[in-house]
N, C-alpha and C positions, 0 to 999 in steps of 0.2 A: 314527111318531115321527120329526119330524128331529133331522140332526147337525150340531152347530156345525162348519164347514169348518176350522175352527184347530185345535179339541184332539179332533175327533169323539163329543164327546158330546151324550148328548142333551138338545135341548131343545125347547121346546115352540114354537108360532106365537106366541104371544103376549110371548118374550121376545126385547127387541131389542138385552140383552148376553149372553152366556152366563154363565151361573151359576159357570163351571167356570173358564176364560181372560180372564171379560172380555171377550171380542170383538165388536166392534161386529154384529152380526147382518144387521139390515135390510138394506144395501148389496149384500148377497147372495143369490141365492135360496138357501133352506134346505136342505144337500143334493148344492149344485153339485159336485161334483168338482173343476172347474174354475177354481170361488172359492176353493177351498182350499188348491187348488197356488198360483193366484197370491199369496193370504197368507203362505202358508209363502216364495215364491221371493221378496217383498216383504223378511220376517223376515230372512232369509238374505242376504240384496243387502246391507242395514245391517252386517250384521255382519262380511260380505266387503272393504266397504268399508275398514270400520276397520281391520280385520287386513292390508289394502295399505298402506291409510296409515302403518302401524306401521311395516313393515317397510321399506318408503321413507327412513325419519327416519332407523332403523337403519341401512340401507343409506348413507346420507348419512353419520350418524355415523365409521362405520368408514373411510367414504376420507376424510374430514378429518382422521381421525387417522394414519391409515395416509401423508397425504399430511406432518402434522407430523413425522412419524418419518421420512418419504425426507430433508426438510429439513433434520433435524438431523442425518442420517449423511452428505449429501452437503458441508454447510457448509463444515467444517471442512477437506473436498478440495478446494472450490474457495479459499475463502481460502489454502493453502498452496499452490494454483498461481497465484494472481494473484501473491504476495509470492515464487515461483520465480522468475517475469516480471520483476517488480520489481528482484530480485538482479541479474538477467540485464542489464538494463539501466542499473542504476548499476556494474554490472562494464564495461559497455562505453561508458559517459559518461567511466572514467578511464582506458579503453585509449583514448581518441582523445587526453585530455588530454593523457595519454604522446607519442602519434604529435606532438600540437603543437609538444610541448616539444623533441623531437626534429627535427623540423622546421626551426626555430627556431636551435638548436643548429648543424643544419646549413648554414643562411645565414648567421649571425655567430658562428659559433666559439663561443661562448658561451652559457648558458643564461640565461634572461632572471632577474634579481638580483628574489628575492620581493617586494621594497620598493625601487625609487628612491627619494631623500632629493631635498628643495629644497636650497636653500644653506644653512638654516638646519638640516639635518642632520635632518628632520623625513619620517614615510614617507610619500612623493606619488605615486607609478606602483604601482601593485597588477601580480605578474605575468598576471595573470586578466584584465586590459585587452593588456597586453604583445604574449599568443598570440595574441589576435581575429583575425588575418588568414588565423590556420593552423586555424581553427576555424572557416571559411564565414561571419566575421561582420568581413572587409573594409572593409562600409560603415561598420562600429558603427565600428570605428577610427578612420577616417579622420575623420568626426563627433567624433571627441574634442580636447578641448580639450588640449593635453599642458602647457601654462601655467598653468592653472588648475585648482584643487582639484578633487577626484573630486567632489565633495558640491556644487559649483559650478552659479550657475543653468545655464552652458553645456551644464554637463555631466550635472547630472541629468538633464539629458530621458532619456538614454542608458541608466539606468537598466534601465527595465521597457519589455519584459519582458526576465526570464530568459533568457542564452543557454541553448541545450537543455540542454548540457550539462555546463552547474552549477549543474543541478538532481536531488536521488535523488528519485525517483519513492516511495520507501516513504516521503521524510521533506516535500518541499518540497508545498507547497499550492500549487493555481494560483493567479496573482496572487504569490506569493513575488516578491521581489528578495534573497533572502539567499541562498547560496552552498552547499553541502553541500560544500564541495572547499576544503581549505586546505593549506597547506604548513608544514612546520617551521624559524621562522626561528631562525638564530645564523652564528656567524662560521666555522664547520666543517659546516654543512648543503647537504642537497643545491644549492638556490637558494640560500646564501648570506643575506645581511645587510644591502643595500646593494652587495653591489658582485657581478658576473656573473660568472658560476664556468665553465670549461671539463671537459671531461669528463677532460685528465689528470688533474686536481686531486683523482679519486676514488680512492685510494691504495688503501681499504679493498674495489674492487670496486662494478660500480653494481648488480650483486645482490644487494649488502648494504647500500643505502643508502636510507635511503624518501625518497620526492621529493614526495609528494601522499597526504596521508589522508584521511577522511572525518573532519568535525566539524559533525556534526547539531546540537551542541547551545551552540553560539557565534552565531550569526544573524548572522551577518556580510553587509553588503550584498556584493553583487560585486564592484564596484568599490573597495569599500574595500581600501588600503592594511594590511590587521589577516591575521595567520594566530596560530598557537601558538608561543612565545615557548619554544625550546626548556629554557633553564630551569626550565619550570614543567609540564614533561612529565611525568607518572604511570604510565601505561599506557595498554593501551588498555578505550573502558566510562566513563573521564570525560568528566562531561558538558563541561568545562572545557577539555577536549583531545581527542585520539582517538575521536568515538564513532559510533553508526551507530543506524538503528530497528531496522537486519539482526537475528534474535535471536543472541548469542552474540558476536559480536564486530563488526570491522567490515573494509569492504574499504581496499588500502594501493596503492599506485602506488610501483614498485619505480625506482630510476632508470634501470633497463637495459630499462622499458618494460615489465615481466609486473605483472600487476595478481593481486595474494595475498590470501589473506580471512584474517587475525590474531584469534587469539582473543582474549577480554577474559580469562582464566587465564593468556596468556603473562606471563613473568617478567619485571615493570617493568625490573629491570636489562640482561634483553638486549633489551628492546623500546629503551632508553633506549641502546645500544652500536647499533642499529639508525640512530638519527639522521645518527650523525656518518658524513661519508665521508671521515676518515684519520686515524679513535681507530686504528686498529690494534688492536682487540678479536679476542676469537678466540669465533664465535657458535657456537653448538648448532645444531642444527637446530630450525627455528620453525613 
C-alpha cells in the first residue's frame, strides 16, 4: 500500500489526489520520501514567507512612528533655539545702533534729531538715514538725495534692500524695507523732535532714558521720517507702539548704549517716566 508524501496516508495507484489532503499525487512517485520533504519544505517556504513579510511592515511601522515621536520631542528644542539666535541677533542689530549713535554723537556733539523738518516744518531726514555712514552703509548715504523727499524717485532706489540692521530677524521677511527699530519722538526724548539733543541735556541720566525700541508692528519704511509719537505711548506689547515677535516683551536701546529686554507687565506709567530724559521721575527698578 502507498502513502500520500503530504499527510502519509494511504492510498492506492490508481488515485491521483489523495482522499485525505488533496494532494496532487502523480507528480510524485508514491512513497518518495523525498517528495514529501519537498511538499512539506514547499508548504513551509509559503508560510515563512508571509510571516517575514509581516513582520518587515511591523518593523517599518514602529520606526515611522518611533521616528514621529523623535520629531515631535525634538521640534519644539529646535525652534526655541533658532528664536534664541533670533534674540541674540536683534539684541545685537541695537547694540550697533547704540554704537552709531554714539558715534555720531561723537563727531558732532550732538545726536542726530529723529526727524529733520523742511522749511515748512514737515519730518524730512529720518535719523535711520542720518547714522548710515556709522553703520558700514557710507555709499547708501552719500547716494541720498538730502533735497529731496525720502519717497522721492532719487531716493527710492535707496530703499531696498534692508540695511542689516533694521531688520529683527524674528519679525522682518526678506524682501522687507520696513524697519523693526524706531525711536520715541517729543520735545524731552532722547533724539528729540526736530532739533539735535547733546548728551548734557540728559538730566534724568542716559540709563534711564530709552533712545531706540522695537516697533514690529508699525511697518514703517526705513527711510521714512515716522517713529512713535510720544504722546500716544501705552506700554510696552502695543502693537501701535513698543512691541516685538520676542515672547513676553520686547528688546529697548537704553541711551548709555546697554540694550534691556522690557516686559509687556512693566507698569505703563514707569515705562512712560522711562521716555523723557529730564521728567525728573524717581523709577523702580524695571
Amino acid at each position: 500500500m502507498a502513502t500520500c508524501p503530504s499527510c502519509a496516508e494511504n492510498v492506492t495507484a490508481k488515485d491521483n489526489f489523495c482522499p485525505f489532503c488533496g494532494e496532487k499525487l502523480k507528480q510524485w512517485k508514491i512513497g518518495d520520501p523525498v517528495a514529501a520533504s519537498e511538499t512539506r519544505s514547499k508548504s513551509g517556504g509559503s508560510s515563512s514567507s508571509m510571516t517575514t513579510a509581516i513582520i518587515a511592515v511591523a518593523a517599518c511601522a514602529v520606526m515611522f512612528f518611533g521616528i514621529l515621536i523623535l520629531i515631535a520631542i525634538l521640534l519644539p528644542a529646535v525652534q526655541q533655539a533658532r528664536e534664541a539666535a533670533r534674540r541674540t541677533q536683534c539684541k545685537s542689530n541695537l547694540k550697533q545702533i547704540g554704537l552709531a549713535l554714539h558715534n555720531y554723537h561723537d563727531t558732532f556733539k550732538l545726536f542726530p534729531a529723529a526727524h529733520l523738518n523742511d522749511l515748512e516744518g514737515e519730518p524730512k531726514l529720518s535719523w535711520r538715514v542720518s547714522i548710515l555712514p556709522f553703520l558700514g552703509e557710507a555709499g547708501r548715504y552719500n547716494a541720498y538725495h538730502f533735497d529731496d523727499a525720502w519717497d522721492s524717485p532719487l531716493n527710492s532706489g535707496l530703499l531696498n534692500p534692508l540695511p542689516v540692521n533694521y531688520g529683527c530677524p524674528s519679525h522682518t521677511p526678506p524682501g522687507s524695507t520696513s524697519t523693526a527699530y524706531v525711536t520715541i519722538t517729543g520735545s524731552n526724548t532722547a533724539l528729540g523732535d526736530g532739533k539735535c539733543v547733546p548728551l548734557r541735556d540728559f538730566n534724568d541720566g542716559t540709563s534711564n532714558t530709552l533712545m531706540i525700541v522695537e516697533g514690529c508692528g508699525l511697518n514703517i519704511p526705513w527711510m521714512k521720517p515716522q517713529d512713535i509719537d510720544a504722546a500716544t505711548v501705552k506700554g510696552v506689547g502695543d502693537p501701535n507702539g513698543t512691541s516685538s515677535k520676542h515672547t513676553g516683551g520686547a528688546y529697548v536701546l537704553m541711551s548709555d548704549g546697554a540694550v534691556r529686554f522690557i516686559s509687556n507687565n512693566i507698569d505703563p506709567k514707569v515705562y512712560q517716566s522711562l521716555i523723557t530724559r529730564d521728567g525728573g521721575e524717581q523709577l523702580p527698578g524695571f
